[in-house]
N, C-alpha and C positions, 0 to 999 in steps of 0.2 A: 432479427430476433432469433433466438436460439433455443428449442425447444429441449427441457432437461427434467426429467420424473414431474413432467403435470405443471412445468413455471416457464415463464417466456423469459427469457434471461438477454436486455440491451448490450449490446457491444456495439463499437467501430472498426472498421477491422480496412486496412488502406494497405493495400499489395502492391508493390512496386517490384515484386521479383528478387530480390536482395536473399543473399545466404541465412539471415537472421533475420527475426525477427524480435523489437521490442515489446513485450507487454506488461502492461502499466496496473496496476492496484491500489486502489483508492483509500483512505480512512473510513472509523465507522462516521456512518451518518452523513457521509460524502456522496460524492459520484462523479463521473465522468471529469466533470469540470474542473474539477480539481487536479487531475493529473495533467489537462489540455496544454498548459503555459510551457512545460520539459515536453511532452509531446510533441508537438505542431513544427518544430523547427526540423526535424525529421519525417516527415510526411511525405517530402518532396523525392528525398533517395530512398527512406529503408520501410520494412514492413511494420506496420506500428498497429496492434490492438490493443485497444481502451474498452475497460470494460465496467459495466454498473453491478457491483455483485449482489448478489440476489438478496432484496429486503431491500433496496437501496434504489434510488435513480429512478428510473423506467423498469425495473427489473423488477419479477413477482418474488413473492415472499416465499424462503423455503417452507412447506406443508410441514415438516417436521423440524425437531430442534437438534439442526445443526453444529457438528462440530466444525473447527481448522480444519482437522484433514479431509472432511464430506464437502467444503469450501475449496480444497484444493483437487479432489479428483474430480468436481464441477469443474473446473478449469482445467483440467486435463482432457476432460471429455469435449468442450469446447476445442482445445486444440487440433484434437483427433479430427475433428468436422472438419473443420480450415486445411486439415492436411499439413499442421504448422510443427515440423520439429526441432530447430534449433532456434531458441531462446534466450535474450536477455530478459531477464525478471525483474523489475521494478515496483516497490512498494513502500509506500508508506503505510506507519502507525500499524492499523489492523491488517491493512493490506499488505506489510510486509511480516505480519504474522503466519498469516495465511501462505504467504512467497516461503518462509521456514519450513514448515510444512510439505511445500508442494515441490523446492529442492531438497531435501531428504529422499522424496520419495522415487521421483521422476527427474529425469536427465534434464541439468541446467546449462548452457554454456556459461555463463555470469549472473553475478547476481549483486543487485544494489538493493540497499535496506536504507530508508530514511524512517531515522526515528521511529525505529520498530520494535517495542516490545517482544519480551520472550518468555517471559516467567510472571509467574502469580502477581497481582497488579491492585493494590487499593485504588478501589477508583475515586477520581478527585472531578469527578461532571463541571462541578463551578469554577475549577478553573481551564477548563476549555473555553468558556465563557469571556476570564479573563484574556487568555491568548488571542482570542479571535478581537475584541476590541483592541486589544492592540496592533491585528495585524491592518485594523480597520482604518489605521491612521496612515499605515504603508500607501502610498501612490500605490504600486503594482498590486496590493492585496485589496486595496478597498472593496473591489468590485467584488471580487470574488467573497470574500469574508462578510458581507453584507446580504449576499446569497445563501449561506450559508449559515445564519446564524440561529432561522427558526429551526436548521435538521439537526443542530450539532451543542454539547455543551449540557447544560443541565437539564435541557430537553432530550438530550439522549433515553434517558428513561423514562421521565414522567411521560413522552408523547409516543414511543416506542409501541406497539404491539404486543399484546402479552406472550407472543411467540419471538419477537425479536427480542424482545427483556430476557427470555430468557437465553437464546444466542448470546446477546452480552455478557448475561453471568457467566454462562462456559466459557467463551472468551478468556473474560477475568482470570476466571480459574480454572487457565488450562496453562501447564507449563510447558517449554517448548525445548527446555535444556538436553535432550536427547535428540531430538529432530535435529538442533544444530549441530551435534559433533558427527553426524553421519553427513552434513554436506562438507563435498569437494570442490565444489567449483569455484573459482578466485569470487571474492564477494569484498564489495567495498561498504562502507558504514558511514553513512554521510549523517551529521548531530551536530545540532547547535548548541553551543556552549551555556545558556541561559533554559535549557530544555528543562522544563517543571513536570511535564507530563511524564516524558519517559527522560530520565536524566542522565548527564553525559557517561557514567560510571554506566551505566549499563552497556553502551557502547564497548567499553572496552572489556565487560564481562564477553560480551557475545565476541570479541576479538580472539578473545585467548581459547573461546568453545569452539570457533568457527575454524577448520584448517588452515585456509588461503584466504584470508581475511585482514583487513586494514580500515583503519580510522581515520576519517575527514571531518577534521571541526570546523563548524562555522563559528566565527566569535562575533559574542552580543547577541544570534539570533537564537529562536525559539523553536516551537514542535513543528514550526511550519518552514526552519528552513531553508528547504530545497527553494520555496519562492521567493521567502525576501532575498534571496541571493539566485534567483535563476538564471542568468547567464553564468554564474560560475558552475551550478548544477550542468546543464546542457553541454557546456566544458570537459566536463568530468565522464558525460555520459561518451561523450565524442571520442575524450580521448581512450576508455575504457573498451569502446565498441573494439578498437584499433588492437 
């Protein structure tokens, strides 16, 4: 646990010594488990934290209402503890909002974004809903999408806390389009082609914002991706690290 203004804040944190280190961010209404599947197959060479961002997992709720970038110097103040300064960033959805945020700000070696929003967002709850049953038919997602379904979707707000309702609405309506033209670091965009949530044209909005940046479509798959296809993810991450 990670003590941060008054909240215990979960991570995993697996040192293996390695020049880099990968850390991983979750969606909203997620946690840990969700990034585990792209994680674990690195565990055994490089330095990998996962972490539950606060409101989420095991992790306490921020006292005040949070923006992206109070999300991203929490995570910066995290790394300083570790002593952790070179970085691959990984993020999904909210998580790679927050990752926009936190490479604008602070030095990133690379930077992956799955299905990450960046700009003002009507939110559509019910169909995360959708998404998740269908990922619920996948073999490889059942498990995890079955776990997942009382924290995420249209429960996102009605079950929410009246302090994390309103994180979300900031969320929503926080635009990111300035945070991305100040990162430099090579950044890859990994989107499925079927993505309802944030959809594929966004991807190549954030292409054209992003300096060193490129677009990896998934075809057929959805907001989730990185899993229905995780060995081609871990692929990608392998050869990216290189």
């Amino acid at each position: 646990m990670f003590g941060y203004q008054d909240i215990h804040i979960h991570y995993k944190f697996i040192d293996n010594h390695s020049k880099k280190t990968l850390v991983y961010l979750h969606g909203w209404g997620q946690n840990i488990e969700m990034m585990e599947p792209i994680a674990k197959p690195f565990m055994e060479s490089e330095n990998v934290l996962l972490i539950d961002l606060p409101g989420f997992g095991k992790s306490g709720e921020p006292k005040s209402v949070w923006s992206l970038e109070e999300y991203a110097i929490m995570l910066h103040a995290l790394l300083e503890k570790l002593k952790i300064k070179k970085i691959i960033l990984i993020g999904h959805s909210f998580g790679g909002k927050i990752a926009l945020f936190y490479a604008a700000k602070y030095p990133v070696e690379k930077l992956i974004l799955l299905a990450s929003p960046y700009k003002v967002a009507i939110p559509n709850p019910s169909l995360k809903v959708k998404l998740l049953k269908k990922a619920a038919k996948l073999p490889l997602l059942k498990n995890i999408a079955e776990k997942m379904k009382k924290n995420i979707g249209s429960e996102d707000y009605k079950n929410a806390t009246p302090k994390m309702r309103a994180i979300l609405v900031k969320h929503i309506n926080t635009d990111a389009t300035l945070e991305c033209q100040k990162i430099k670091c090579p950044t890859i965009l990994i989107w499925g082609t079927n993505d309802t949530a944030v959809p594929l044209r966004d991807a190549y909005e954030l292409e054209k914002l992003i300096d060193n940046a490129a677009v990896i479509e998934y075809p057929n798959c959805t907001h989730y991706a990185y899993l229905e296809d995780k060995i081609k993810t871990i692929q990608i991450i392998k050869s990216f690290m290189e």
